[in-house]
N, CA, C and O atoms as a Tripos MOL2 file, in Angstrom:
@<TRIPOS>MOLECULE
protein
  292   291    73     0     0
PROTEIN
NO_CHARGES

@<TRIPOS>ATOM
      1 N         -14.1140  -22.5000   20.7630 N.3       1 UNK1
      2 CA        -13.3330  -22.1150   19.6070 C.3       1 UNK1
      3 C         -12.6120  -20.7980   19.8920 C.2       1 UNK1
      4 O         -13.1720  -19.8040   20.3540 O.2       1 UNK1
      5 N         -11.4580  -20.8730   19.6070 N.am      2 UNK2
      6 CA         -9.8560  -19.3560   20.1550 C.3       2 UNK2
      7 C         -11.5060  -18.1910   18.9570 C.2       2 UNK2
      8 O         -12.3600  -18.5360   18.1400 O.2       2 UNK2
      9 N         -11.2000  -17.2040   19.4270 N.am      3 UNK3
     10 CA        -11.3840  -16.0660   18.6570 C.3       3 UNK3
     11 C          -9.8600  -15.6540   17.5480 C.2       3 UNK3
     12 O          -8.6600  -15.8470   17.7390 O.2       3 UNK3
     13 N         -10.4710  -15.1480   16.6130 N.am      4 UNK4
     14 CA         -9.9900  -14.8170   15.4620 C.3       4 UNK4
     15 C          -9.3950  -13.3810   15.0840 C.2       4 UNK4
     16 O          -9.9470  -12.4440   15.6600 O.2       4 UNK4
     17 N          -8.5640  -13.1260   14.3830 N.am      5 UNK5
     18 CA         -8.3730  -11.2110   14.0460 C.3       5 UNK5
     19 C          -8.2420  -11.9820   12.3170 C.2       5 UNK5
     20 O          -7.9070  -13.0970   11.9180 O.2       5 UNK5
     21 N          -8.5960  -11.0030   11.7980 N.am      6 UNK6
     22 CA         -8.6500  -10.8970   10.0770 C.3       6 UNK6
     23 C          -7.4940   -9.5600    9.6560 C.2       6 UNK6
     24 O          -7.5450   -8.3820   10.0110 O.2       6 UNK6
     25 N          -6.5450  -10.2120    8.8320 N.am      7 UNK7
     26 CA         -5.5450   -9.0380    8.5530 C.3       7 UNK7
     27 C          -5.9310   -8.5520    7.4230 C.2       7 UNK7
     28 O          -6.7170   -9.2620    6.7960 O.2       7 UNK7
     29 N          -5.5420   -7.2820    6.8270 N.am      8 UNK8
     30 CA         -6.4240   -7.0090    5.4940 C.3       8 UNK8
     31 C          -5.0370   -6.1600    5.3130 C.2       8 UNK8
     32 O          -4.3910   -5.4980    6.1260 O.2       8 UNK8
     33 N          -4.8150   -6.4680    3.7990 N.am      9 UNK9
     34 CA         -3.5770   -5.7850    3.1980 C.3       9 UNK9
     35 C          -3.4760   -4.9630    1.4880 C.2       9 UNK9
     36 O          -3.8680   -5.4870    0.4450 O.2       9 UNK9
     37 N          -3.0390   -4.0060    1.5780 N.am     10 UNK10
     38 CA         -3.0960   -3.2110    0.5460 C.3      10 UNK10
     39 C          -2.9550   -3.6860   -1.1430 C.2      10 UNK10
     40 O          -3.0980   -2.9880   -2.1460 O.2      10 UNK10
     41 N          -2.6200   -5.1420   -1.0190 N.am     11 UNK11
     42 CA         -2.4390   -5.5360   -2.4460 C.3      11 UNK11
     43 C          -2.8400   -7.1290   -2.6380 C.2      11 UNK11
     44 O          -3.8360   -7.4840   -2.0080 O.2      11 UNK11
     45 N          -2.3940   -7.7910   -3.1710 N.am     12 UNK12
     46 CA         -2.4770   -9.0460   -3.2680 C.3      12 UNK12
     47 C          -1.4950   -9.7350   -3.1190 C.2      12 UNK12
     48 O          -1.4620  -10.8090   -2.5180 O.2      12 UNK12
     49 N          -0.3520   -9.0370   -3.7990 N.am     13 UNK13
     50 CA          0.9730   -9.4790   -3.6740 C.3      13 UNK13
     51 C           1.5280   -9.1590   -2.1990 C.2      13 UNK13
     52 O           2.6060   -9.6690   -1.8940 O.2      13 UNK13
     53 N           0.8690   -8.3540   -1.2720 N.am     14 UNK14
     54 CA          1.5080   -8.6490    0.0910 C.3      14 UNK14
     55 C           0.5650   -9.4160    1.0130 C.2      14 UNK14
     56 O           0.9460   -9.6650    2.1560 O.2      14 UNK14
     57 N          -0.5770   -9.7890    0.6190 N.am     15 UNK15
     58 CA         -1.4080  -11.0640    1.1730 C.3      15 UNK15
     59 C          -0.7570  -12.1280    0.8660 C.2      15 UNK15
     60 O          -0.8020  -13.0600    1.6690 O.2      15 UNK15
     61 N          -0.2050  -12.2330   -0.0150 N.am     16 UNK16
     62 CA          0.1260  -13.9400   -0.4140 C.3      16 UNK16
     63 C           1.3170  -13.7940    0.0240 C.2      16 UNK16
     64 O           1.5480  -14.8250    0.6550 O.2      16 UNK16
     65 N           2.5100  -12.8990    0.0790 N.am     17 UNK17
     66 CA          3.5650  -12.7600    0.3360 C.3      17 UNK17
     67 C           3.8360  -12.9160    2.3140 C.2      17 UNK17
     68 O           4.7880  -13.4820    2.8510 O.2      17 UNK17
     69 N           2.7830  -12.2850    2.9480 N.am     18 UNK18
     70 CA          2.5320  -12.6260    4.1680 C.3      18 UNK18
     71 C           2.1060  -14.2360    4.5690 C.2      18 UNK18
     72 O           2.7040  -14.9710    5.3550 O.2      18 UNK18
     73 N           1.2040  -14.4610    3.9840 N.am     19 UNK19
     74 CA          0.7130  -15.9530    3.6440 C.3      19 UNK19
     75 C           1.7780  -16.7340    3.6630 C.2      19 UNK19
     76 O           1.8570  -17.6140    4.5200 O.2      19 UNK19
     77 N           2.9260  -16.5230    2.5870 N.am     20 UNK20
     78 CA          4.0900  -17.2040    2.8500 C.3      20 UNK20
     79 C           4.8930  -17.5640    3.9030 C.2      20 UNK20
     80 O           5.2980  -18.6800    4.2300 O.2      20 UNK20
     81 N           5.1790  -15.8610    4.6780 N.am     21 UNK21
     82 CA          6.2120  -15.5800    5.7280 C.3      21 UNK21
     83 C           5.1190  -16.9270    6.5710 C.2      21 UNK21
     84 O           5.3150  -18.1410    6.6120 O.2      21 UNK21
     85 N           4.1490  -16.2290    7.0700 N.am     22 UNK22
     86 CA          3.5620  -17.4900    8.3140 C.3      22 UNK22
     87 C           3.6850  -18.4620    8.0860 C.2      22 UNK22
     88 O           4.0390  -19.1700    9.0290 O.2      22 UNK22
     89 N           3.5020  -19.0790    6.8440 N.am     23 UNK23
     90 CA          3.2950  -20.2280    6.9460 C.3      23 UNK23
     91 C           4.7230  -21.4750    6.9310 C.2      23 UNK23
     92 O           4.7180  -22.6880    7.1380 O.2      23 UNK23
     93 N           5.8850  -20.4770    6.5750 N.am     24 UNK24
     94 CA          7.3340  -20.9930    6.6410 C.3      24 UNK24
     95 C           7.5080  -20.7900    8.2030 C.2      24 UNK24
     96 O           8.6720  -20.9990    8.5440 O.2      24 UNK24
     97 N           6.6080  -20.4140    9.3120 N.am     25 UNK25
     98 CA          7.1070  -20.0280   10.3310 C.3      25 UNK25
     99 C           6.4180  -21.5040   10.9400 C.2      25 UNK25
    100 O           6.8750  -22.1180   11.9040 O.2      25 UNK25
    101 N           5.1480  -21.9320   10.0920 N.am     26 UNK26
    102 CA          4.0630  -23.3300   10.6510 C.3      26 UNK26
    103 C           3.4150  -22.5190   11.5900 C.2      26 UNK26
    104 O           3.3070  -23.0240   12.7070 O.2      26 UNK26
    105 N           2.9150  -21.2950   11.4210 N.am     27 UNK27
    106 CA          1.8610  -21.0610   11.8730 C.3      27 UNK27
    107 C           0.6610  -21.0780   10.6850 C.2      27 UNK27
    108 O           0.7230  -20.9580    9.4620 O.2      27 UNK27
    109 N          -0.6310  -21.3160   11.7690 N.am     28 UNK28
    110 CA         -1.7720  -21.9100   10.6740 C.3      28 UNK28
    111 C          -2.2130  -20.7870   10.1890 C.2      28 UNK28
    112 O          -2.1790  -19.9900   11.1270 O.2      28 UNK28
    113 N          -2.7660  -20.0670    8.8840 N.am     29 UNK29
    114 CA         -3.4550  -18.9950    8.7490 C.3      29 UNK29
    115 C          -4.5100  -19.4380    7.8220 C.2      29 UNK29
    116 O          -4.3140  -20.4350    7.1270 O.2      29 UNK29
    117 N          -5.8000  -18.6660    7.7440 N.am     30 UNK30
    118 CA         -6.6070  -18.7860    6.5200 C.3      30 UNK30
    119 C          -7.0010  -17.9180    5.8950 C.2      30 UNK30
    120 O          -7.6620  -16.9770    6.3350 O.2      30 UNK30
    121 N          -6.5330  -18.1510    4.3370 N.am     31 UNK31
    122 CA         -6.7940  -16.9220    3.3040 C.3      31 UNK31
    123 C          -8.2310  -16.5830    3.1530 C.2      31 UNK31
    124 O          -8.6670  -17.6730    2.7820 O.2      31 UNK31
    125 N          -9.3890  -15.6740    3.2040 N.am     32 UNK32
    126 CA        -10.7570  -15.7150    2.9280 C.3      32 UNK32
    127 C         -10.5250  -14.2350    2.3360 C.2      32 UNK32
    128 O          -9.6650  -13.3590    2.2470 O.2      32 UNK32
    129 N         -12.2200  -14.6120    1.8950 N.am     33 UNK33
    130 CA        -12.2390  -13.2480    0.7970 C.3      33 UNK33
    131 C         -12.6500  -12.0290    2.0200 C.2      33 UNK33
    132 O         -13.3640  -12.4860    2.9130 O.2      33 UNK33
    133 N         -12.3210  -10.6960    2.1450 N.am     34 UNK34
    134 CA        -12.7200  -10.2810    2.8650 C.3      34 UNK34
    135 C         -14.3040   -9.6550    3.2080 C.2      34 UNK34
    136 O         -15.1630   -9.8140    2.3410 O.2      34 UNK34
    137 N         -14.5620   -9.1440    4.1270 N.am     35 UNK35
    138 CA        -16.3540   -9.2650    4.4430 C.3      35 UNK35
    139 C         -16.5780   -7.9780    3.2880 C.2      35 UNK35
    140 O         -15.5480   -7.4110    2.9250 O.2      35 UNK35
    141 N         -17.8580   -7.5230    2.7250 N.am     36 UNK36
    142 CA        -18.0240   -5.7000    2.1420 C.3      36 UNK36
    143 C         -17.9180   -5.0880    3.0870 C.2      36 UNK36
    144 O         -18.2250   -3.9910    2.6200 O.2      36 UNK36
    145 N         -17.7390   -4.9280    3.9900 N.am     37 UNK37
    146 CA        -17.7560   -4.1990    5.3710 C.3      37 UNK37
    147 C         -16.3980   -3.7010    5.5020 C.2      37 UNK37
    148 O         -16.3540   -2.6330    6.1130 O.2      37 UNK37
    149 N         -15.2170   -4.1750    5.0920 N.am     38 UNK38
    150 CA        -14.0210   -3.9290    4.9610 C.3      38 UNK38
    151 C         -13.7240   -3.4560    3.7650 C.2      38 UNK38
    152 O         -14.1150   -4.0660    2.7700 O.2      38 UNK38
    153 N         -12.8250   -2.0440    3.6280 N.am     39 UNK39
    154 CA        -12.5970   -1.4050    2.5250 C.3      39 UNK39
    155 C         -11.3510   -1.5320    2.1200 C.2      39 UNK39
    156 O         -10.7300   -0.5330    2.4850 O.2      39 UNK39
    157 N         -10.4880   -2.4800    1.3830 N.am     40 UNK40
    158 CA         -8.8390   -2.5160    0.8110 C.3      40 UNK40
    159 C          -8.6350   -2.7460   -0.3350 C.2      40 UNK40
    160 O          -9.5970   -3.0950   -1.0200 O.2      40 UNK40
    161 N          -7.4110   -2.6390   -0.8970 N.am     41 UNK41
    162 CA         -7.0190   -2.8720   -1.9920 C.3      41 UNK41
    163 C          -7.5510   -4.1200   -2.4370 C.2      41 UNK41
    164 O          -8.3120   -4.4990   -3.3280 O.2      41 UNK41
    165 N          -7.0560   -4.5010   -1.7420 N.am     42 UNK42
    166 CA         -7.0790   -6.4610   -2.1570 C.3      42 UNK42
    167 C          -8.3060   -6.6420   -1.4750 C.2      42 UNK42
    168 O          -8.8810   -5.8780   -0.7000 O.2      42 UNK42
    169 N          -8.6630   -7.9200   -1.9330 N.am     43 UNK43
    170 CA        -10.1000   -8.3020   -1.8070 C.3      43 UNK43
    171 C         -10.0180   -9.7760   -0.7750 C.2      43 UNK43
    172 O         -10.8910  -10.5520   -0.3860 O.2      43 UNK43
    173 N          -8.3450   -9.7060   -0.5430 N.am     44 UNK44
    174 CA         -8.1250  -11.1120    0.0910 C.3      44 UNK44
    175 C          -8.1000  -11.1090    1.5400 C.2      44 UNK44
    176 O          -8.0550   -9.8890    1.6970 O.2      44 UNK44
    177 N          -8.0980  -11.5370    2.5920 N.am     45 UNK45
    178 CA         -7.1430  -11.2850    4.3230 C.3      45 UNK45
    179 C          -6.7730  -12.7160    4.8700 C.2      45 UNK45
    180 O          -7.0230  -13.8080    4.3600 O.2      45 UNK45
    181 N          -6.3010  -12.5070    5.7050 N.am     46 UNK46
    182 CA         -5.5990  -13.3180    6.4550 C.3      46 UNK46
    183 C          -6.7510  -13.3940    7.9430 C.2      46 UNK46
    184 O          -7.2620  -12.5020    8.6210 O.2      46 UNK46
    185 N          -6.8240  -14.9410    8.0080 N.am     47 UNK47
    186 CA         -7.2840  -15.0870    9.3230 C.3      47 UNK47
    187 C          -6.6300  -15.6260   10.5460 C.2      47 UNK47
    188 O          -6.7000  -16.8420   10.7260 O.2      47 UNK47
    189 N          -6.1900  -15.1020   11.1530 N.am     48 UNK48
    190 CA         -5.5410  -16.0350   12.4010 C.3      48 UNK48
    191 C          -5.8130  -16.1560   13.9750 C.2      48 UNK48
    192 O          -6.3810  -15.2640   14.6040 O.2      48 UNK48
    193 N          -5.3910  -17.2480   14.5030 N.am     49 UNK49
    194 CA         -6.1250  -17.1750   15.5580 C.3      49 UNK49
    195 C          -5.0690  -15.9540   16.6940 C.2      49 UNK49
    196 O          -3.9150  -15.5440   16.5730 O.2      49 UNK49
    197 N          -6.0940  -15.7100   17.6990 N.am     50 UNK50
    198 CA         -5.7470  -14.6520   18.4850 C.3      50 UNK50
    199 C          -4.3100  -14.5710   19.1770 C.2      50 UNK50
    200 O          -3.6280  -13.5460   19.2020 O.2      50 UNK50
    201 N          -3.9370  -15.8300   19.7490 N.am     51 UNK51
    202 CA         -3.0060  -16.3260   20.3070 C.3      51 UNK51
    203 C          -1.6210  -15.9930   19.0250 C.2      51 UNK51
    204 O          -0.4520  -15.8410   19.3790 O.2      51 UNK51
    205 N          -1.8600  -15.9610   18.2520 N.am     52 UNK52
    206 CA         -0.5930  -16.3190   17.2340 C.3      52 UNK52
    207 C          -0.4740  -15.0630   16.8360 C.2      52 UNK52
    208 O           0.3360  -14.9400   15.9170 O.2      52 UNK52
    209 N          -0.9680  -14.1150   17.1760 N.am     53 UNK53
    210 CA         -1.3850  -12.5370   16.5800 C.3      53 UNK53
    211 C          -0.0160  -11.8890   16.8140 C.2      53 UNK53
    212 O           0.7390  -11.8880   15.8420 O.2      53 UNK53
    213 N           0.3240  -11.4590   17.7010 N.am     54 UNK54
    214 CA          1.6470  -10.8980   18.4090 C.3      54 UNK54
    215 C           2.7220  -11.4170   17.3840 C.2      54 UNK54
    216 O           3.4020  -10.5660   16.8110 O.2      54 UNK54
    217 N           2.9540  -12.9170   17.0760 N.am     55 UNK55
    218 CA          3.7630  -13.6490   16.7390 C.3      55 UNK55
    219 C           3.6660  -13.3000   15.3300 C.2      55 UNK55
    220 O           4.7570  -12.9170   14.9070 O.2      55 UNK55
    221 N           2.6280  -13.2970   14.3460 N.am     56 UNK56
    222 CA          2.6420  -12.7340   13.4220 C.3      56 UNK56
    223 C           2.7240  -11.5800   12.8710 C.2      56 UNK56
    224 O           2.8830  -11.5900   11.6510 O.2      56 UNK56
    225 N           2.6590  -10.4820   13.4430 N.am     57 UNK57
    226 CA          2.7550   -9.1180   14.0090 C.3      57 UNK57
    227 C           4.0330   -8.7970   13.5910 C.2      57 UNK57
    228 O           4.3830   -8.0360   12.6890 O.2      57 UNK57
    229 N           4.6930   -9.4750   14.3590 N.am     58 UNK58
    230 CA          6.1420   -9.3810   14.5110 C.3      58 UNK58
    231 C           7.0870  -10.0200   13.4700 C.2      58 UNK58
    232 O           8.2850   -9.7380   13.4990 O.2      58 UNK58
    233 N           6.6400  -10.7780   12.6510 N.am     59 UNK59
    234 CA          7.1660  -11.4920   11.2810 C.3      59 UNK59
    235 C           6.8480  -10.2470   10.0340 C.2      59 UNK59
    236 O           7.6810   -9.7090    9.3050 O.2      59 UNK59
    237 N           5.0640   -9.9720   10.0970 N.am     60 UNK60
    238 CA          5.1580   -8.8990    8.9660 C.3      60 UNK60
    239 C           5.8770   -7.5950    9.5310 C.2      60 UNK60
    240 O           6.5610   -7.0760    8.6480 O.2      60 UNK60
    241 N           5.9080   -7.1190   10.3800 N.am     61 UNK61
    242 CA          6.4620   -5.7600   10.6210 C.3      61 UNK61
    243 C           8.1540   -6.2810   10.4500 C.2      61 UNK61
    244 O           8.5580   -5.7590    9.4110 O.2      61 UNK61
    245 N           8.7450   -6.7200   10.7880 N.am     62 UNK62
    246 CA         10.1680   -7.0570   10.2890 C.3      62 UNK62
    247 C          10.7180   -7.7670    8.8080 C.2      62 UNK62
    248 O          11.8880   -7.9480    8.4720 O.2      62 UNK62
    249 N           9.1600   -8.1810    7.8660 N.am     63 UNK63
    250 CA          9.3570   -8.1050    6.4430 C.3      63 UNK63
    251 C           8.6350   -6.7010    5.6260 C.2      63 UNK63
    252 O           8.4920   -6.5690    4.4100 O.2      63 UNK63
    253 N           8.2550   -5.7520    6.6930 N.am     64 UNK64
    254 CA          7.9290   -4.5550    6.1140 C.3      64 UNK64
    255 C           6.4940   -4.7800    5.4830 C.2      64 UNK64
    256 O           6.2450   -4.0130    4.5530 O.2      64 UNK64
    257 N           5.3630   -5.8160    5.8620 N.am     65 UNK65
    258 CA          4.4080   -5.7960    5.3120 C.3      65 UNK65
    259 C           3.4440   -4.6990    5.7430 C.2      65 UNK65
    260 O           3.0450   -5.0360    6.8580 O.2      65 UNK65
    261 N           2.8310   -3.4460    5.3580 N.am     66 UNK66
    262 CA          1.4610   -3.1390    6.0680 C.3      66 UNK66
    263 C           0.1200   -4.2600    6.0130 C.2      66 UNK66
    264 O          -0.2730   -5.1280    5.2320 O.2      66 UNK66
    265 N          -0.3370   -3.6590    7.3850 N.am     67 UNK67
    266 CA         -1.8290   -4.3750    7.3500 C.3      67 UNK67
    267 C          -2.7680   -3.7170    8.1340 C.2      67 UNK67
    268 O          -2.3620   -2.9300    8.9890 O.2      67 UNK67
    269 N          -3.9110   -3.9020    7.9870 N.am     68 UNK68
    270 CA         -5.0560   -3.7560    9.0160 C.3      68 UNK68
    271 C          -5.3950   -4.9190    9.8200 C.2      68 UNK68
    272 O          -5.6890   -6.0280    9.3740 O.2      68 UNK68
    273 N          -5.3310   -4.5820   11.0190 N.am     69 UNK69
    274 CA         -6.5690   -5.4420   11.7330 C.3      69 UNK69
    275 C          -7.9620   -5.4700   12.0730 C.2      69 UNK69
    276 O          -8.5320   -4.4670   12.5020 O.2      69 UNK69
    277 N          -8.4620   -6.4240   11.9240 N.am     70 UNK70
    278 CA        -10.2570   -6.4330   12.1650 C.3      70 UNK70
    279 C         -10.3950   -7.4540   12.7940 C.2      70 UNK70
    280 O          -9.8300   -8.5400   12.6560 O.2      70 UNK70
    281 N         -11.5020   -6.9770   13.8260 N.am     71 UNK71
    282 CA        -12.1490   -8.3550   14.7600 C.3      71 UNK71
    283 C         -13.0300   -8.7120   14.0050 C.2      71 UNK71
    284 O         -13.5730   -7.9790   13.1780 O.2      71 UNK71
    285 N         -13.3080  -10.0240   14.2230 N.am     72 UNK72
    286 CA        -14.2960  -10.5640   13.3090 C.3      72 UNK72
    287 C         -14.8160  -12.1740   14.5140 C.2      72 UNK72
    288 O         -14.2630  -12.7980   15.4180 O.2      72 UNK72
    289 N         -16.0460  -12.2280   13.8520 N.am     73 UNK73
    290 CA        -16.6250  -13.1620   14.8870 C.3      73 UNK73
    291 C         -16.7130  -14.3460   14.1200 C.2      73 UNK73
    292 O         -17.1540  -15.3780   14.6250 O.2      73 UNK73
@<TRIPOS>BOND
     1     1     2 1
     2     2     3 1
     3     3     4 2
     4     3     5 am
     5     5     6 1
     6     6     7 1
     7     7     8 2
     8     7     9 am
     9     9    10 1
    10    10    11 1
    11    11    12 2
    12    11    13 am
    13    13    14 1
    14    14    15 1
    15    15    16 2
    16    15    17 am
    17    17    18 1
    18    18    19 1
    19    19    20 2
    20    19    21 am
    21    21    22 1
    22    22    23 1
    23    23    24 2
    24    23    25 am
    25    25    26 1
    26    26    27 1
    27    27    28 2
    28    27    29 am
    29    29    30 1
    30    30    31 1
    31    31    32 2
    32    31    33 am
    33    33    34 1
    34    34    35 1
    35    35    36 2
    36    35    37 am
    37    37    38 1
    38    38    39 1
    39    39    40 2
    40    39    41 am
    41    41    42 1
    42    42    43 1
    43    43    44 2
    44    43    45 am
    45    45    46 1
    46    46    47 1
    47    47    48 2
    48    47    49 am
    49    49    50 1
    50    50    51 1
    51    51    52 2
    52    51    53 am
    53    53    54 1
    54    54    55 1
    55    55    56 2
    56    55    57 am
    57    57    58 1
    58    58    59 1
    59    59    60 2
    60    59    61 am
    61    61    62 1
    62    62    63 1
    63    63    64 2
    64    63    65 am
    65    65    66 1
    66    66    67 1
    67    67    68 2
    68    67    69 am
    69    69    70 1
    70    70    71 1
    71    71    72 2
    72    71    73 am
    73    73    74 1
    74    74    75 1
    75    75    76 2
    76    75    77 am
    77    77    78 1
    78    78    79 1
    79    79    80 2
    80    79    81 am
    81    81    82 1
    82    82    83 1
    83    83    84 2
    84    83    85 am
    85    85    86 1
    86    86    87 1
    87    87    88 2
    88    87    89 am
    89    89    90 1
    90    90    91 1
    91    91    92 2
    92    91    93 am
    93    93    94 1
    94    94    95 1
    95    95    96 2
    96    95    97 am
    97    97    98 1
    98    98    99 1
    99    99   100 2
   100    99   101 am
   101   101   102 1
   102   102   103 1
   103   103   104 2
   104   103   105 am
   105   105   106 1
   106   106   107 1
   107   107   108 2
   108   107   109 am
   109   109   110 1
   110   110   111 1
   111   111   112 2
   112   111   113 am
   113   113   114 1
   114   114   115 1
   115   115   116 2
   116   115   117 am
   117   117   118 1
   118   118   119 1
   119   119   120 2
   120   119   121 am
   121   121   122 1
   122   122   123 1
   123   123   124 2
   124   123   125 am
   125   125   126 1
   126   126   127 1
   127   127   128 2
   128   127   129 am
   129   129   130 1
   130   130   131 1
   131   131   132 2
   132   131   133 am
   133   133   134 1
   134   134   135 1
   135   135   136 2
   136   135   137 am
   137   137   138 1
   138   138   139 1
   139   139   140 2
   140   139   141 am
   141   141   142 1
   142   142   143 1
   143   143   144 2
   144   143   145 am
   145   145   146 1
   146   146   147 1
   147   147   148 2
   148   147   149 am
   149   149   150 1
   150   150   151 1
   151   151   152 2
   152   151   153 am
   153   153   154 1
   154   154   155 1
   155   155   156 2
   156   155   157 am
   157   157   158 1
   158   158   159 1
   159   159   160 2
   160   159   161 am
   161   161   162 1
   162   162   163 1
   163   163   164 2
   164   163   165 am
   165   165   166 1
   166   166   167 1
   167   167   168 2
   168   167   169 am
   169   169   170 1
   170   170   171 1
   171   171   172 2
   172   171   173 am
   173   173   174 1
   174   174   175 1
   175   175   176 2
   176   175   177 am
   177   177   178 1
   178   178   179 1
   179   179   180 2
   180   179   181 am
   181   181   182 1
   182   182   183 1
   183   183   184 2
   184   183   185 am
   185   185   186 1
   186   186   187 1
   187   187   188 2
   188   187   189 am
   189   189   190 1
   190   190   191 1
   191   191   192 2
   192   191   193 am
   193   193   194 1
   194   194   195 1
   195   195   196 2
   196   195   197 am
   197   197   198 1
   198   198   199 1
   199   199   200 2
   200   199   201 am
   201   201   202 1
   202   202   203 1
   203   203   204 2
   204   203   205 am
   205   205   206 1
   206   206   207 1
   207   207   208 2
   208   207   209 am
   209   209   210 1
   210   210   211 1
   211   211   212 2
   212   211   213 am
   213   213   214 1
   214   214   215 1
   215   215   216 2
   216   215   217 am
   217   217   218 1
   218   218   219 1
   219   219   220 2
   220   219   221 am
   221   221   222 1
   222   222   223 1
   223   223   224 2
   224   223   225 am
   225   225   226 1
   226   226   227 1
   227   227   228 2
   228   227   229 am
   229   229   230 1
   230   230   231 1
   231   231   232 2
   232   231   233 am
   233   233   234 1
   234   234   235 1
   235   235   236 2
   236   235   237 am
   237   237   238 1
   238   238   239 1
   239   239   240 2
   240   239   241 am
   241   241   242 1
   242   242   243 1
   243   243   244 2
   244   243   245 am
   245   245   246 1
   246   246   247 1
   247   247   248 2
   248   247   249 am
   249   249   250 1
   250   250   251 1
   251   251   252 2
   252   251   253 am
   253   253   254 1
   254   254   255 1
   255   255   256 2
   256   255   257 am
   257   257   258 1
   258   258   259 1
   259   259   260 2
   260   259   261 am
   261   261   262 1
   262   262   263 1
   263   263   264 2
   264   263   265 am
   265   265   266 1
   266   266   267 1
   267   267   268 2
   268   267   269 am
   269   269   270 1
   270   270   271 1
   271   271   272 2
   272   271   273 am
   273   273   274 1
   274   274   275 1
   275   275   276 2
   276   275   277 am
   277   277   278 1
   278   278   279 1
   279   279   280 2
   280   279   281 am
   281   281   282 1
   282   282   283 1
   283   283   284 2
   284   283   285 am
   285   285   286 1
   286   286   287 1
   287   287   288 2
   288   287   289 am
   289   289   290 1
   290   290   291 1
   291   291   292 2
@<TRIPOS>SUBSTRUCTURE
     1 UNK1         2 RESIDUE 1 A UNK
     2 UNK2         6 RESIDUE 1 A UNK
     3 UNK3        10 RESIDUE 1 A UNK
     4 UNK4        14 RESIDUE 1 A UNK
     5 UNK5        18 RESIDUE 1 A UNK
     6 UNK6        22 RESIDUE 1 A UNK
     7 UNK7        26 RESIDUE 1 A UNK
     8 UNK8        30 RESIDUE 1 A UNK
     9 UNK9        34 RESIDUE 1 A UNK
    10 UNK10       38 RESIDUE 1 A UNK
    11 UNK11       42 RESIDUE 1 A UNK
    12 UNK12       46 RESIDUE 1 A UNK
    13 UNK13       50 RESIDUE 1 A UNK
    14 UNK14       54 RESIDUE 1 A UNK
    15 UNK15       58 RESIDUE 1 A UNK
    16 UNK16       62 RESIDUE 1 A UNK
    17 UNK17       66 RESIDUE 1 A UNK
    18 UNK18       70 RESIDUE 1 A UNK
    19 UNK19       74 RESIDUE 1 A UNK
    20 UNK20       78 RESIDUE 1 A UNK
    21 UNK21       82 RESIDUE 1 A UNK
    22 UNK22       86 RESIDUE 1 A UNK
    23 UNK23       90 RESIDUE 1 A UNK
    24 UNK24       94 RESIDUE 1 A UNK
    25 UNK25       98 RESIDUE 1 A UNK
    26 UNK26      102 RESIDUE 1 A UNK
    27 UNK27      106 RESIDUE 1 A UNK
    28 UNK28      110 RESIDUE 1 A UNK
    29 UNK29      114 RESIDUE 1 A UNK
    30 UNK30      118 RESIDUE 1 A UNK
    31 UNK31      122 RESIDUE 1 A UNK
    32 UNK32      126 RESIDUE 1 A UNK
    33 UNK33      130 RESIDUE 1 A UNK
    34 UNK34      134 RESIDUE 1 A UNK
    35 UNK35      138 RESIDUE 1 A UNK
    36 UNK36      142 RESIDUE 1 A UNK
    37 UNK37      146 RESIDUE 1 A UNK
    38 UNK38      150 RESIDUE 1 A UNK
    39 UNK39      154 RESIDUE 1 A UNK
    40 UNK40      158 RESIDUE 1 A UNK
    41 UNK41      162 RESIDUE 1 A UNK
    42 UNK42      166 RESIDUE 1 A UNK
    43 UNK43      170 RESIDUE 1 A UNK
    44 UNK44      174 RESIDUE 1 A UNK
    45 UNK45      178 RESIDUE 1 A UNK
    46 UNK46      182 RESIDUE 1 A UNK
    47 UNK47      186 RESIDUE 1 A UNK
    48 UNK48      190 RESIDUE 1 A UNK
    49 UNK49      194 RESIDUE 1 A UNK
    50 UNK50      198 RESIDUE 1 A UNK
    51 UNK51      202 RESIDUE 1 A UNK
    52 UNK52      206 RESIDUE 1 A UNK
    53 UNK53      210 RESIDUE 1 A UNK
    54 UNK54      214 RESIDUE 1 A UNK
    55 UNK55      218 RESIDUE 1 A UNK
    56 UNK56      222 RESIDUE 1 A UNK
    57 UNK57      226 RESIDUE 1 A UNK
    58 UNK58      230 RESIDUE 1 A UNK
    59 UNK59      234 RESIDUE 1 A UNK
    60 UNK60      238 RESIDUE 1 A UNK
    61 UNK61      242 RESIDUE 1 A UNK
    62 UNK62      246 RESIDUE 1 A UNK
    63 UNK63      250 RESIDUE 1 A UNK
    64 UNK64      254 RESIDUE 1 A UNK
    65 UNK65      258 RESIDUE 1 A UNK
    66 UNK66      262 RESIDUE 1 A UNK
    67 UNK67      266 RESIDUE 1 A UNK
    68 UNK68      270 RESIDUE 1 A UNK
    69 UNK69      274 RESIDUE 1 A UNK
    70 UNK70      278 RESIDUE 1 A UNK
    71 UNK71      282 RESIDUE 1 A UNK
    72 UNK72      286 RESIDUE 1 A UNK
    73 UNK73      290 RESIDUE 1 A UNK
């Protein structure tokens, strides 16, 4: 199984709004609640696989989204 990064974002409205961008791009993502271990606004993140990371990276930073990244197992 690819390893994973978990994006974590300051609101809700730019989780779902990111959620969007990828997924108009047909890359796969999954919304989960994030771990208590992670401290953000929003309570939501983005999971994607490792490989697609760069690629998504590069979609939110050119729609101006912030995010965090976290490894997660």
């Amino acid at each position: 199984m690819e390893k994973s990064k978990l994006l974590a974002f300051e609101s809700t409205h730019d989780s779902l709004k990111a959620e969007d961008i990828i997924l108009s791009e047909g890359i796969k993502v999954n919304p989960i609640p994030l771990p208590k271990n992670i401290t953000a606004r929003c309570g939501l993140g983005l999971k994607i696989v490792e490989s697609k990371l760069e690629e998504v990276l590069n979609l939110l930073n050119n729609s101006h989204i912030d995010y965090v990244i976290h490894d997660i197992e």
